[in-house]
BAZAVEX-477236 format. One record per residue (C-alpha): residue in one letter; x, y, z; residue number from 1. Coordinates in pm, 1 decimal, padded with zeros to 6 digits. Layout:
residu	x	y	z	num
A	X	Y	Z	NUM $
...
//
This chain:
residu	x	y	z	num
X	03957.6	-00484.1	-01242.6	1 $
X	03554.0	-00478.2	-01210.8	2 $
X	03617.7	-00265.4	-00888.1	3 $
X	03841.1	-00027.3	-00984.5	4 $
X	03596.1	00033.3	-01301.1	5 $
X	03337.3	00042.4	-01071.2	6 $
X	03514.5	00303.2	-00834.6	7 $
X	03618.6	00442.5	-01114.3	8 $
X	03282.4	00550.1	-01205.1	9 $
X	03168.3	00662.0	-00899.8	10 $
X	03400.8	00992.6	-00950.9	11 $
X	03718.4	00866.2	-00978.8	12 $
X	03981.5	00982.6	-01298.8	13 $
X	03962.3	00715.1	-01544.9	14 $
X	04315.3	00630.3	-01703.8	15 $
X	04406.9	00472.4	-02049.6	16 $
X	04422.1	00169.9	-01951.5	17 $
X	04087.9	00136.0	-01737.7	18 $
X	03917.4	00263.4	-02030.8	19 $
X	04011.5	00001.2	-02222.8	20 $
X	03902.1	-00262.5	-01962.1	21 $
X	03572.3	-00053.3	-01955.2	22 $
X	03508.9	-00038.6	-02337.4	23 $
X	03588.8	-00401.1	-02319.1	24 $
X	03345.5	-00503.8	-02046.2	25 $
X	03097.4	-00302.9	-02156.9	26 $
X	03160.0	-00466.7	-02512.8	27 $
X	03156.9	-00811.3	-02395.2	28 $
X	02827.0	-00825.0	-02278.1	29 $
X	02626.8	-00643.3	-02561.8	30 $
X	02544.4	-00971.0	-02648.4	31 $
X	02397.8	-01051.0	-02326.2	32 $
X	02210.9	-00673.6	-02349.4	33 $
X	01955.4	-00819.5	-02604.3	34 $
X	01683.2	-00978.4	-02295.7	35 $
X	01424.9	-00779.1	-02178.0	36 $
X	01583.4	-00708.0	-01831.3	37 $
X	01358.6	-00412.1	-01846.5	38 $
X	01054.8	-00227.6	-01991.9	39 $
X	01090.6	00060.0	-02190.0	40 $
X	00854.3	00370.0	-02029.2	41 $
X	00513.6	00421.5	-02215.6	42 $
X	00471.4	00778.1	-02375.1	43 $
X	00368.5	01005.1	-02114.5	44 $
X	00472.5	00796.3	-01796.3	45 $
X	00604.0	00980.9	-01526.4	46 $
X	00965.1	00784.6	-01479.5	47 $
X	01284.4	00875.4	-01352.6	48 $
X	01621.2	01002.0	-01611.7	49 $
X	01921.8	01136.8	-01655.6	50 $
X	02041.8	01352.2	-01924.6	51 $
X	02327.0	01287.5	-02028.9	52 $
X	02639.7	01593.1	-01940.8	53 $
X	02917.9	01643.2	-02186.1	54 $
X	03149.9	01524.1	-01889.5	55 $
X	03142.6	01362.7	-01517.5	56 $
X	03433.2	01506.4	-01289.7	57 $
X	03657.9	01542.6	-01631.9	58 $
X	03590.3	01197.8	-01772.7	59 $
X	03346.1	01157.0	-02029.7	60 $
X	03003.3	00971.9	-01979.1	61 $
X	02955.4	00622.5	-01976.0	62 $
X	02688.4	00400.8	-01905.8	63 $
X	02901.2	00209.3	-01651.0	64 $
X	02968.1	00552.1	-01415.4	65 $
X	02653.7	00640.8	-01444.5	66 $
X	02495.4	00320.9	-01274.5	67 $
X	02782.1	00352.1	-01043.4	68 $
X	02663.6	00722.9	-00918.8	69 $
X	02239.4	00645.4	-00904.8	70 $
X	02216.0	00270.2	-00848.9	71 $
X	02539.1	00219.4	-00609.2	72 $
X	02655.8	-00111.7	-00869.0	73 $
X	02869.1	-00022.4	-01179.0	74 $
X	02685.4	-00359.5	-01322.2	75 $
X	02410.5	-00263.9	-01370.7	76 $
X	02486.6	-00071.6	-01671.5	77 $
X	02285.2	-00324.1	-01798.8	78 $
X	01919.1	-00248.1	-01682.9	79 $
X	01969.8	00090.3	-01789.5	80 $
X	02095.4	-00012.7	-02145.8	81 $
X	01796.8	-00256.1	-02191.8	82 $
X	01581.9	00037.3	-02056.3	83 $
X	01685.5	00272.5	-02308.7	84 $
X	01802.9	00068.1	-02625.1	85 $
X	01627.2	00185.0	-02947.1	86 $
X	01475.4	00463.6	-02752.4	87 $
X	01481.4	00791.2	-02997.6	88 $
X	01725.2	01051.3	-02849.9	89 $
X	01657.0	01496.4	-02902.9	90 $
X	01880.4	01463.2	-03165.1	91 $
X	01729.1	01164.5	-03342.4	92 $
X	01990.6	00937.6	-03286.3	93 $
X	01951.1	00592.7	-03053.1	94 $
X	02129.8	00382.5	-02852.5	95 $
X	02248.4	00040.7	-02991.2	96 $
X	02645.4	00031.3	-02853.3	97 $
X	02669.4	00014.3	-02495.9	98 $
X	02986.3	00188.0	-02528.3	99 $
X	02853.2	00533.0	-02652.6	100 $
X	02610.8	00749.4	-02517.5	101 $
X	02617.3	01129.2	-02647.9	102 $
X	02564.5	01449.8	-02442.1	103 $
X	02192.2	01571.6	-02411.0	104 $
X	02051.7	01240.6	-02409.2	105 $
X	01798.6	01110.1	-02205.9	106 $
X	01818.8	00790.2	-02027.8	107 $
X	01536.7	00655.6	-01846.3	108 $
X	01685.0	00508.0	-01514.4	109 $
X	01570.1	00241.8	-01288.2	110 $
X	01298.0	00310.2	-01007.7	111 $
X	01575.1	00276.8	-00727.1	112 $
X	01826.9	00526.4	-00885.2	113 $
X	01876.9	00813.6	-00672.6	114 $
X	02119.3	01083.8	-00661.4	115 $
X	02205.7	01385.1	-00784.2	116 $
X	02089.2	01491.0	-01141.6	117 $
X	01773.9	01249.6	-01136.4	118 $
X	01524.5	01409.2	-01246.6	119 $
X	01134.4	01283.3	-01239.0	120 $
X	00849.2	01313.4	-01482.7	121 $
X	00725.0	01247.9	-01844.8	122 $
X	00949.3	01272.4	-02103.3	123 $
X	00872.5	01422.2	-02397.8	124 $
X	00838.4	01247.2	-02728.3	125 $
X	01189.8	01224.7	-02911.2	126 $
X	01339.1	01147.6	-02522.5	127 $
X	01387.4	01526.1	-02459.2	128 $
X	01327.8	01647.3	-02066.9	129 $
X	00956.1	01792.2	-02036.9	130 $
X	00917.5	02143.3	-02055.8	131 $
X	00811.8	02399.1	-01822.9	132 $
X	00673.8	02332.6	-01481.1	133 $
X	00918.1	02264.3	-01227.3	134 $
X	01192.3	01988.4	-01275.3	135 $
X	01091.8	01634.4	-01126.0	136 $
X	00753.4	01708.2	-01053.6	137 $
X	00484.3	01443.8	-01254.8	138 $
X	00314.4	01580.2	-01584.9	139 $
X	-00033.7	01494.0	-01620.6	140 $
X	-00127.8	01134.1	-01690.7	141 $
X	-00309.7	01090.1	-02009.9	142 $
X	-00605.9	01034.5	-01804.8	143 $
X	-00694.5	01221.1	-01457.1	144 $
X	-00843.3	00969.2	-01177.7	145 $
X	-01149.8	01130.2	-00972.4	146 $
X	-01076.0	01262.2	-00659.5	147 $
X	-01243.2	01177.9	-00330.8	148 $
X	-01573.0	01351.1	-00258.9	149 $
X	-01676.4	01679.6	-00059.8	150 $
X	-01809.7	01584.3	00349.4	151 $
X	-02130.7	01457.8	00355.1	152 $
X	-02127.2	01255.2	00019.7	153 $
X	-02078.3	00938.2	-00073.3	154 $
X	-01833.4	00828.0	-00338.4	155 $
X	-01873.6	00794.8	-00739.6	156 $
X	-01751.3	00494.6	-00861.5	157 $
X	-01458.9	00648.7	-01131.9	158 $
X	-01428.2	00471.5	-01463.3	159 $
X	-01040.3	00579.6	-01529.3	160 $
X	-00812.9	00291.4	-01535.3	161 $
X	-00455.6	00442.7	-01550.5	162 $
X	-00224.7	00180.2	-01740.5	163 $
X	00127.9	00307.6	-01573.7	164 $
X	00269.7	00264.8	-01222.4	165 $
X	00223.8	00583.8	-01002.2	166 $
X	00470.9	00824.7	-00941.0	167 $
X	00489.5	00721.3	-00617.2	168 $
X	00515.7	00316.5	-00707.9	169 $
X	00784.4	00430.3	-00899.3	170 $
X	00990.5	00592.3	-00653.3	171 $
X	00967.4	00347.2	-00361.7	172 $
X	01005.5	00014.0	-00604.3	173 $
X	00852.9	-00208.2	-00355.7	174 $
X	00932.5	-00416.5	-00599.8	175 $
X	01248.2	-00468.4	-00521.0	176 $
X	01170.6	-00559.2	-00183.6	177 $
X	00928.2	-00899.7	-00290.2	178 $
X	01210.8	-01125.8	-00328.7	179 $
X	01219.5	-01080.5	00072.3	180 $
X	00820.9	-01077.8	00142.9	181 $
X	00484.4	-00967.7	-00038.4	182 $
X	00359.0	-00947.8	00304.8	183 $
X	00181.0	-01279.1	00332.3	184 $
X	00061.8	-01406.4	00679.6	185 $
X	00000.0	-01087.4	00796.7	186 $
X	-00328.4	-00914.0	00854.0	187 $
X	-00359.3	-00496.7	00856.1	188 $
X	-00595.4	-00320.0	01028.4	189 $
X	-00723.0	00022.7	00874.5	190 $
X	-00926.6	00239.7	01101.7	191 $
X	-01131.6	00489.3	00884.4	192 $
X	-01458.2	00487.7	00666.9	193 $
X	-01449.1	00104.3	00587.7	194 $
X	-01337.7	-00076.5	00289.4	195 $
X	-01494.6	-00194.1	-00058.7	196 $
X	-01409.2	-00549.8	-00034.7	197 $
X	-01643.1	-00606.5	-00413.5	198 $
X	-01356.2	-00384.9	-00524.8	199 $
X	-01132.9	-00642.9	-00807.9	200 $
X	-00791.1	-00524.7	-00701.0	201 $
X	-00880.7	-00578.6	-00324.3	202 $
X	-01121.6	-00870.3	-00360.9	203 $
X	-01065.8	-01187.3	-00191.6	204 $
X	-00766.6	-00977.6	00069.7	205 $
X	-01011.6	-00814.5	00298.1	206 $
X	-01102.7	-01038.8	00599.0	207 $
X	-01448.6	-00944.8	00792.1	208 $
X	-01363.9	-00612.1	01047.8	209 $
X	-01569.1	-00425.8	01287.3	210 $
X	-01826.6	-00111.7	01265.1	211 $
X	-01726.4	00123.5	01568.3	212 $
X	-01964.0	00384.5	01475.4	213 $
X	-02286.8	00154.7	01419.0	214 $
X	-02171.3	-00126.9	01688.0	215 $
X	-02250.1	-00419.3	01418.6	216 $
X	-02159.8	-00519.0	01035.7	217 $
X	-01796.9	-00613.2	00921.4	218 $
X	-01729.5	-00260.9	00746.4	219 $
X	-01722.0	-00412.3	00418.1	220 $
X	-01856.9	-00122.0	00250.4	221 $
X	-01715.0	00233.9	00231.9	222 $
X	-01932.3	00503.5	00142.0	223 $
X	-01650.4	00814.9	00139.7	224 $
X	-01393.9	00594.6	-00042.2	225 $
X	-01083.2	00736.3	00210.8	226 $
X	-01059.3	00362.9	00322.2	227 $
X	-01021.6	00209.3	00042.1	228 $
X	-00805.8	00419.7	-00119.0	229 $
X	-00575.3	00356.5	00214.0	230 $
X	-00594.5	00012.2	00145.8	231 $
X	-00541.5	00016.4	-00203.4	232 $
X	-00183.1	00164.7	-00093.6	233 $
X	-00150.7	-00082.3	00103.0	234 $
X	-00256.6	-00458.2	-00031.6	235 $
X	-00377.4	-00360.3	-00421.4	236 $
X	-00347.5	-00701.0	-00621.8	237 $
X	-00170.5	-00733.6	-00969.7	238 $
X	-00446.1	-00662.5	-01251.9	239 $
X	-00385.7	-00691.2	-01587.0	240 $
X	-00412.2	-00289.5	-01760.3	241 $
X	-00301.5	-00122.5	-01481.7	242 $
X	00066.7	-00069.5	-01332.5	243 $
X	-00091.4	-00021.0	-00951.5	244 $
X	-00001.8	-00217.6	-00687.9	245 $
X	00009.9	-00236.1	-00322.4	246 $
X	00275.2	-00197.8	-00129.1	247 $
X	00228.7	-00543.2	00026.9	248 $
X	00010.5	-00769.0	-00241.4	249 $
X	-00005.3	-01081.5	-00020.6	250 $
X	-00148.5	-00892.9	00297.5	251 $
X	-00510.3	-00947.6	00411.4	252 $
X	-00640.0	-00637.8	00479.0	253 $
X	-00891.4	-00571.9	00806.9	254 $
X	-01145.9	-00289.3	00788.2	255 $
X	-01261.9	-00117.9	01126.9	256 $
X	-01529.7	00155.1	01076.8	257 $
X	-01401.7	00475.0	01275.8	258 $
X	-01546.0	00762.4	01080.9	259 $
X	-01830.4	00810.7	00829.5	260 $
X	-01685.2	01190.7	00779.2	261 $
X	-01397.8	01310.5	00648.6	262 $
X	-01420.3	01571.0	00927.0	263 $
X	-01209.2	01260.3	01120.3	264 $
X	-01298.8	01011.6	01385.2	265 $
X	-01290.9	01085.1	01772.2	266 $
X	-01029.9	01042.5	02004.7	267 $
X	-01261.7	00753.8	02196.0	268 $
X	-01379.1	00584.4	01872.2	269 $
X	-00974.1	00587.8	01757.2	270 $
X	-00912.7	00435.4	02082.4	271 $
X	-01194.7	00161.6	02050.9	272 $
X	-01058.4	00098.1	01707.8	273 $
X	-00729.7	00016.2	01807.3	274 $
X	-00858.7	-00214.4	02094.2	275 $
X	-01073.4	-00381.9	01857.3	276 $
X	-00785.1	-00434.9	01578.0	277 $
X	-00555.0	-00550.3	01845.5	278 $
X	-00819.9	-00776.3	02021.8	279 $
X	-00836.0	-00976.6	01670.1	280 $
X	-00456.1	-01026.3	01646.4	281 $
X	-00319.5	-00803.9	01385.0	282 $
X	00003.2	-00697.3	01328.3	283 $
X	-00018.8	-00363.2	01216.9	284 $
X	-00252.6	-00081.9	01244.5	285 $
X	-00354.8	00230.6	00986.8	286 $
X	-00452.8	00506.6	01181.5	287 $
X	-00615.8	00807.9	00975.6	288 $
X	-00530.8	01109.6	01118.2	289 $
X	-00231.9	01214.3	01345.4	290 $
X	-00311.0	01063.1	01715.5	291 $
X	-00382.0	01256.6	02034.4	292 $
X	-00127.2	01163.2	02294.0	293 $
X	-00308.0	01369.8	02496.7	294 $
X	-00643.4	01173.3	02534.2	295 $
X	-00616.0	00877.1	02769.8	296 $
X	-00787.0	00638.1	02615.5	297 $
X	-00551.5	00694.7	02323.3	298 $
X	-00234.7	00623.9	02504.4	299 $
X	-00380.1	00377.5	02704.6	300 $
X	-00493.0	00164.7	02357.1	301 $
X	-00151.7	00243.9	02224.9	302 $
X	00010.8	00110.4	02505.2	303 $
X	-00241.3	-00267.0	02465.6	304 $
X	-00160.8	-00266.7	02120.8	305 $
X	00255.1	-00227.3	02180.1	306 $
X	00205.2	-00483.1	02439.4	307 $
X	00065.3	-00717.9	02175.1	308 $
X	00366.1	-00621.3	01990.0	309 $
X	00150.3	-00459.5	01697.0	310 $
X	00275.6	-00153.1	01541.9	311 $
X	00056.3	00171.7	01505.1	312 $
X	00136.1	00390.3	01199.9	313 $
X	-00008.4	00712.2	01161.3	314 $
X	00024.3	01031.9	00992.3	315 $
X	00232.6	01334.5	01140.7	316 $
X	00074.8	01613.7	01299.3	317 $
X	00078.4	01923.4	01143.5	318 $
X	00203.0	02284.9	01277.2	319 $
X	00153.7	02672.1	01200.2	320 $
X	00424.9	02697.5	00933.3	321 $
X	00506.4	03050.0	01092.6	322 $
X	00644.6	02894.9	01387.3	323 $
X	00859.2	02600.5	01238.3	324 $
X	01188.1	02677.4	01136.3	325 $
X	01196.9	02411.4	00814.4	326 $
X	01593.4	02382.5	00814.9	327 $
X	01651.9	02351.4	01115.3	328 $
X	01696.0	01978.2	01294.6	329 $
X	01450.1	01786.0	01493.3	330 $
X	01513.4	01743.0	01861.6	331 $
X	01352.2	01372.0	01941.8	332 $
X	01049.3	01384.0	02166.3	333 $
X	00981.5	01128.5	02395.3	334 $
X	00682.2	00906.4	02178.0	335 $
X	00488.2	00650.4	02233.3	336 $
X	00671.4	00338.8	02165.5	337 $
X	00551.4	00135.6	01879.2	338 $
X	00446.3	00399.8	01679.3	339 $
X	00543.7	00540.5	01346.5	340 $
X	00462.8	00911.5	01261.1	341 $
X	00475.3	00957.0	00900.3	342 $
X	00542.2	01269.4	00677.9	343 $
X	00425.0	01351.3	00310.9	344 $
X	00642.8	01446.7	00036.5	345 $
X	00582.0	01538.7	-00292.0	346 $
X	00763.7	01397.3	-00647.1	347 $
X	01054.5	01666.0	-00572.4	348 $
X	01090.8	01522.3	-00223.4	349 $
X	00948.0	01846.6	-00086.5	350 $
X	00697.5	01783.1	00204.6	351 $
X	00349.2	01868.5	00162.0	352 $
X	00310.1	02007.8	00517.8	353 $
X	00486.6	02155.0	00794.4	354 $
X	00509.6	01920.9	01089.8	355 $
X	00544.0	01970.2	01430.1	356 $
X	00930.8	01971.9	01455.2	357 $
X	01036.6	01600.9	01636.2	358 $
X	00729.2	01407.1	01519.5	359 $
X	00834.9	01301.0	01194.4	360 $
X	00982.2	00912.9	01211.5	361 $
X	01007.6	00918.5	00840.9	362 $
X	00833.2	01068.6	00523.1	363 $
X	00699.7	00882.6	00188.6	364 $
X	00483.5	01020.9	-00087.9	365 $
X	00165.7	01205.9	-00038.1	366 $
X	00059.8	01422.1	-00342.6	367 $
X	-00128.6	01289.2	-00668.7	368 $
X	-00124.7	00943.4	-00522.6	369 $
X	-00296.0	00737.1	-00744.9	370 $
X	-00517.1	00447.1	-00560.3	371 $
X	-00812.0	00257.4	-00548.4	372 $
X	-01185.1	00410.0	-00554.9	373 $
X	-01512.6	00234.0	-00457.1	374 $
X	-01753.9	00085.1	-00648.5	375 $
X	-01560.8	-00106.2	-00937.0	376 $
X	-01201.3	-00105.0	-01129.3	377 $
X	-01152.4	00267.2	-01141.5	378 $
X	-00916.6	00488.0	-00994.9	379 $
X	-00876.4	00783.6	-00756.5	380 $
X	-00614.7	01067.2	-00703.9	381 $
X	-00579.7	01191.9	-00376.9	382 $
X	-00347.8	01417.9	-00145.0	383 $
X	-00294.8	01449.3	00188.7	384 $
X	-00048.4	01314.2	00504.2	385 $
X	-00304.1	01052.1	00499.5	386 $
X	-00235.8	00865.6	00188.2	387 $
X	00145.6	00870.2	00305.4	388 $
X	00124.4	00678.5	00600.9	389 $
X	-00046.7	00365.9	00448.9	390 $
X	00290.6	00328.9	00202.9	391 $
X	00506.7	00289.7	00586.8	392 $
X	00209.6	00072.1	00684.6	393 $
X	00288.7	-00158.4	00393.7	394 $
X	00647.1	-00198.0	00460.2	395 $
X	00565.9	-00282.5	00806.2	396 $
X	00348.0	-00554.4	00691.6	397 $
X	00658.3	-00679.3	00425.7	398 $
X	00872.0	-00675.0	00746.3	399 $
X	00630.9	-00842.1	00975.4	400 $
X	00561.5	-01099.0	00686.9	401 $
X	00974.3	-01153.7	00645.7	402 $
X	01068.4	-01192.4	01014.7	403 $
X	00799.9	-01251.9	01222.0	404 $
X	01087.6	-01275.6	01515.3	405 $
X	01148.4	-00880.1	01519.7	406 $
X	00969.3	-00748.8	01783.3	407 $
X	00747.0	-00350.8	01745.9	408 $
X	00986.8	-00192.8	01854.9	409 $
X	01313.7	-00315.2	01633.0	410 $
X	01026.5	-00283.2	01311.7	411 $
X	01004.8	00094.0	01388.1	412 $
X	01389.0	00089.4	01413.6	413 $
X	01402.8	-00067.1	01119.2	414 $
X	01227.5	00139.7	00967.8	415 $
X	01380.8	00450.7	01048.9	416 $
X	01741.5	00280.9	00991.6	417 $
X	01702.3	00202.5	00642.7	418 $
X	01524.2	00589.9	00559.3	419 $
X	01735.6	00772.1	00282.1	420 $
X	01888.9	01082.1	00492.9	421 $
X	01750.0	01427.5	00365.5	422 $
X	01832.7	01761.5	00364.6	423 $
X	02151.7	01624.8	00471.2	424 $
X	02094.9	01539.5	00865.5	425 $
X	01913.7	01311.8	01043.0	426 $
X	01685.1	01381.7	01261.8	427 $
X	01527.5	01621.4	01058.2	428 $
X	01220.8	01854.0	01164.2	429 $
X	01024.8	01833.7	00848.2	430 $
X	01225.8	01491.7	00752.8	431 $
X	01268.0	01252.4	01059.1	432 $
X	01511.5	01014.4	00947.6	433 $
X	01459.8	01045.4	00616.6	434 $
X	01259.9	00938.0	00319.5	435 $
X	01095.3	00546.6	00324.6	436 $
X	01290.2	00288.8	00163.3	437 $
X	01132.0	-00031.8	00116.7	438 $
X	01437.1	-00254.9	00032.5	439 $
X	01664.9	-00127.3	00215.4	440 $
X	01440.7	-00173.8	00537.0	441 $
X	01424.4	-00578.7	00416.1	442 $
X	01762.5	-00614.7	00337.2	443 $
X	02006.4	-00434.6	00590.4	444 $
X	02343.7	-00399.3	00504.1	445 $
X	02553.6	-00625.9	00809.2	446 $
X	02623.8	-00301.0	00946.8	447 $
X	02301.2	-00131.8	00943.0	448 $
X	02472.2	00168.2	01094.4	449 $
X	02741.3	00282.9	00841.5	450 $
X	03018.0	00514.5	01036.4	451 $
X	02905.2	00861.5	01041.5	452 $
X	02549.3	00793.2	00967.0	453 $
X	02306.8	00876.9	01229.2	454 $
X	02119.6	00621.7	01379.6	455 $
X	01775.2	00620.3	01589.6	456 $
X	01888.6	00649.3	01973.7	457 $
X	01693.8	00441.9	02185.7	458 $
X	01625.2	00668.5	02436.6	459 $
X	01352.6	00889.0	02162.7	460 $
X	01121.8	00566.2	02221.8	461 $
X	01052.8	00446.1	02594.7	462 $
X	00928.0	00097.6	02652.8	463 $
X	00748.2	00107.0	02966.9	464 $
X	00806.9	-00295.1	02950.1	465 $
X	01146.5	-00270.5	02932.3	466 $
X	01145.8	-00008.8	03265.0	467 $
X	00919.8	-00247.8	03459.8	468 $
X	01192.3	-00516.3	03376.0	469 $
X	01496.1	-00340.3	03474.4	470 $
X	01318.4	-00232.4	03778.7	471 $
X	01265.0	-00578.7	03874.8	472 $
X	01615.7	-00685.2	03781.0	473 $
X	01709.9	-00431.0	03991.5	474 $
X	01545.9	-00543.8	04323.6	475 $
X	01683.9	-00872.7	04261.4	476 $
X	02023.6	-00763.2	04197.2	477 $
X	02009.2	-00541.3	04530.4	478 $
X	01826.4	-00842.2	04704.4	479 $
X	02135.3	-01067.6	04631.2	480 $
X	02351.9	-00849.1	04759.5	481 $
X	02164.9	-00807.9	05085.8	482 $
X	02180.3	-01209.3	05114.4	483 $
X	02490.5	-01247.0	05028.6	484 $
X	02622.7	-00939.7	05294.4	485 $
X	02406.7	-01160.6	05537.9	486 $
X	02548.1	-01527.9	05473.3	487 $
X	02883.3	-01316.5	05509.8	488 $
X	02774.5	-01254.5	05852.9	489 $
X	02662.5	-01560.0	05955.1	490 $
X	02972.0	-01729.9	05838.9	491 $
X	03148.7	-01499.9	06036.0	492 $
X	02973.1	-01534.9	06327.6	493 $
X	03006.6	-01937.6	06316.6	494 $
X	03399.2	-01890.2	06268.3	495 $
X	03386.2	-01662.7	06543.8	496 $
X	03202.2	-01883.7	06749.8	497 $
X	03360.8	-02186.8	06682.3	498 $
X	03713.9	-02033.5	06742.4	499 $
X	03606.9	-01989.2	07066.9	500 $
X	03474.2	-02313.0	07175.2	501 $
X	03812.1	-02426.0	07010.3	502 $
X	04030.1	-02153.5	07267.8	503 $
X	03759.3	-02376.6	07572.7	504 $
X	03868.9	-02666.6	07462.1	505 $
X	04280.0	-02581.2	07454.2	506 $
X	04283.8	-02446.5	07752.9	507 $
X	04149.2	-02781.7	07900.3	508 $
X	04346.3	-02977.3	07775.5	509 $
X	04642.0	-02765.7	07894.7	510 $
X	04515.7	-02800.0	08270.6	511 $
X	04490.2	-03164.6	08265.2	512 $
//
């Protein structure tokens, strides 16, 4: 009976009877409703809701269809009851029976829910949806972080804590995804302007790196700030007072000094960068700026670090958006294998950019990101294709951490696998395969590839390993043959031969 309530709230007509079995299950369990499962949202948090429509494909609401529809599990009705309980509705009533909700109320939803009809943002006080501005895009946090500084200056330490998870934290819920791996055991590499290590939320996970530019020093230190806020993405600790957190808390986190400008590094200093991360044995590599597969050394320190079996993330490259039809879908281009290209969206899912069409492996969030600045606790906001890459990075590291068996290769598979499809197809030009999901990418349904879902074809990523290999599979397979054509022969020619000396022999014996 669960799972015909359960398909039952995913669209289906809902008949006497079933409502009965739902009031009763939902009933049953109030009792059960009463532990904190979940915590409410703070006033002013930018979370995700629902409000509440006077009916669902004819059937009233209920808080059993809706977790059917956004969270994909009718049961867990519960997190969003223990989310919302108490919680003052627009028209001043709240919810204490699990079995009624009323139309035009808000309910805060789970970070995971997705779906038509979420919407994203601050609600106002009373529950009701925030006004003006465009629907699911963040209001403005009680506080502002700085932002990163102008080229040519160093950093200001800020002094703004903010207490609630980013917008972005809240739409990936890595979370969700540390029951797998917290990405312990593995070690990032981030090429750019070095990294605070005295900073408290990265202290004690940054491991001594390399200065590219100066030839000496560990690049403990980061005068622009773009490095650490990359790896505050990335490996930010738990800290009491503030809802940030890294992608992957139990990474170590390598610095390698590529750039003091945030003009961008050279091709040959990228190049010596990812020699020198993949020379120390990491297992994943944050690249600052879309690559140049064009510059030798480039490809060539790609190709050392895929041999290694490290993956290189990096951002997408941009195009002229008067050239790029946005709709239309990608045609794969042959990339360098081991590589992730990543795309920036904004809290509407929009992107940020325009991307050259085919680049894009997948997208993740890359306006008002909310990381770590230099010099102390505080905070910095920052925007940019940049800041989306390092969330892929971290989910790398969780899957590297989690099964240390899957090869570069099946990671960036992975990866691209477990993407939520957008705009409806897959590969996308502005999309790739779709939008980053971090536990879906560490738990994979058996069948990763659900029937009629698109899947990466191998042949967009070319392992020059894996050509070598067949090559020499090949000879030997045509060498065998040649042998074995040969023995043929021979053992042909010895029947022949001894048939004759057998004919000799016969017709002596007939003489005598």
């Amino acid at each position: 009976m669960e799972e015909e309530a359960v398909a039952a709230g995913s669209g289906g007509r809902v008949g006497p009877g079933l409502r009965l079995v739902l009031l009763a299950l939902l009933c049953c369990a109030a009792g059960a409703l009463s532990g904190p499962r979940g915590a409410a949202a703070a006033p002013g948090a930018s979370v995700k809701y629902y409000v509440v429509q006077t009916a669902y494909r004819g059937e009233p609401e209920n808080l059993l269809a809706i977790a059917a529809r956004f969270l994909g599990d009718g049961r867990r009705y519960v997190d969003i009851y223990n989310l919302n309980k108490g919680r003052p509705q627009p028209d001043g009533g709240r919810l204490a029976d699990p079995t009624v909700i009323k139309p035009g109320w808000v309910l805060i939803l789970p970070p995971d829910a997705a779906g038509s009809g979420v919407e994203f943002g601050p609600p106002a006080q009373g529950g009701a949806a925030p006004a003006g501005g465009p629907q699911g895009s963040p209001g403005p946090a009680p506080s502002t972080p700085v932002a990163l500084p102008p080229a040519g200056d160093c950093a200001a330490p800020s002094s703004v804590v903010i207490e609630q998870a980013p917008w972005a934290q809240l739409r990936l819920a890595p979370d969700q995804a540390w029951a797998s791996s917290r990405g312990r055991g593995v070690t990032v590499a981030v090429l750019d302007s070095g990294v605070d290590a005295q900073v408290p939320q990265l202290k004690g996970h940054v491991v001594a790196g390399a200065d590219i530019i100066s030839g000496r020093g560990t690049s403990g230190t980061d005068c622009l700030g773009h490095g650490t806020a990359v790896a505050g993405i990335i490996a930010a600790q738990p800290q009491p007072g503030t809802g940030l957190v890294g992608i992957a808390p139990d990474a170590m986190v390598m610095p390698v000094r590529i750039s003091t400008t945030l003009a961008g590094p050279r091709p040959d200093d990228v190049a010596a960068g990812i020699q020198t991360a993949t020379s120390a044995g990491v297992q994943v590599i944050n690249v600052p700026g879309p690559l140049d597969l064009g510059d030798p050394a480039v490809v060539d320190a790609l190709s050392d670090a895929y041999a290694h079996d490290v993956v290189v993330v990096a951002p997408a490259p941009t195009a002229d958006a008067g050239t790029v039809d946005q709709g239309a879908p990608a045609t794969p281009v042959i990339a360098q294998p081991g590589l992730l290209n990543v795309g920036g969206i904004d809290a509407n899912d929009k992107p940020i950019a325009t991307y050259v069409p085919g680049t894009v492996d997948v997208v993740a969030p890359g306006a008002n990101i909310t990381t770590l600045g230099t010099g102390g606790p505080g905070q910095v906001q920052c925007s940019g294709t940049d800041y989306a890459a390092p969330f892929v990075t971290g989910v790398v590291a969780l899957l590297r951490s989690s099964e240390p068996d899957l090869h570069a290769a099946e990671v960036v598979r992975r990866v691209q696998q477990s993407a939520q499809h957008a705009a409806g197809q897959a590969p996308h030009a502005q999309y790739g395969w779709g939008i980053l999901q971090p536990a879906a990418a560490l738990n994979p349904p058996l069948d990763a590839a659900a029937p009629g879902d698109a899947t990466p074809p191998p042949s967009t990523r070319v392992d020059p390993y894996g050509l070598l290999l067949v090559a020499v599979l090949g000879a030997g397979f045509l060498g065998s043959i040649l042998v074995s054509v040969r023995l043929r022969r021979r053992s042909a020619g010895n029947r022949t031969g001894a048939a004759a000396v057998a004919r000799r022999v016969g017709r002596r014996l007939l003489r005598r």
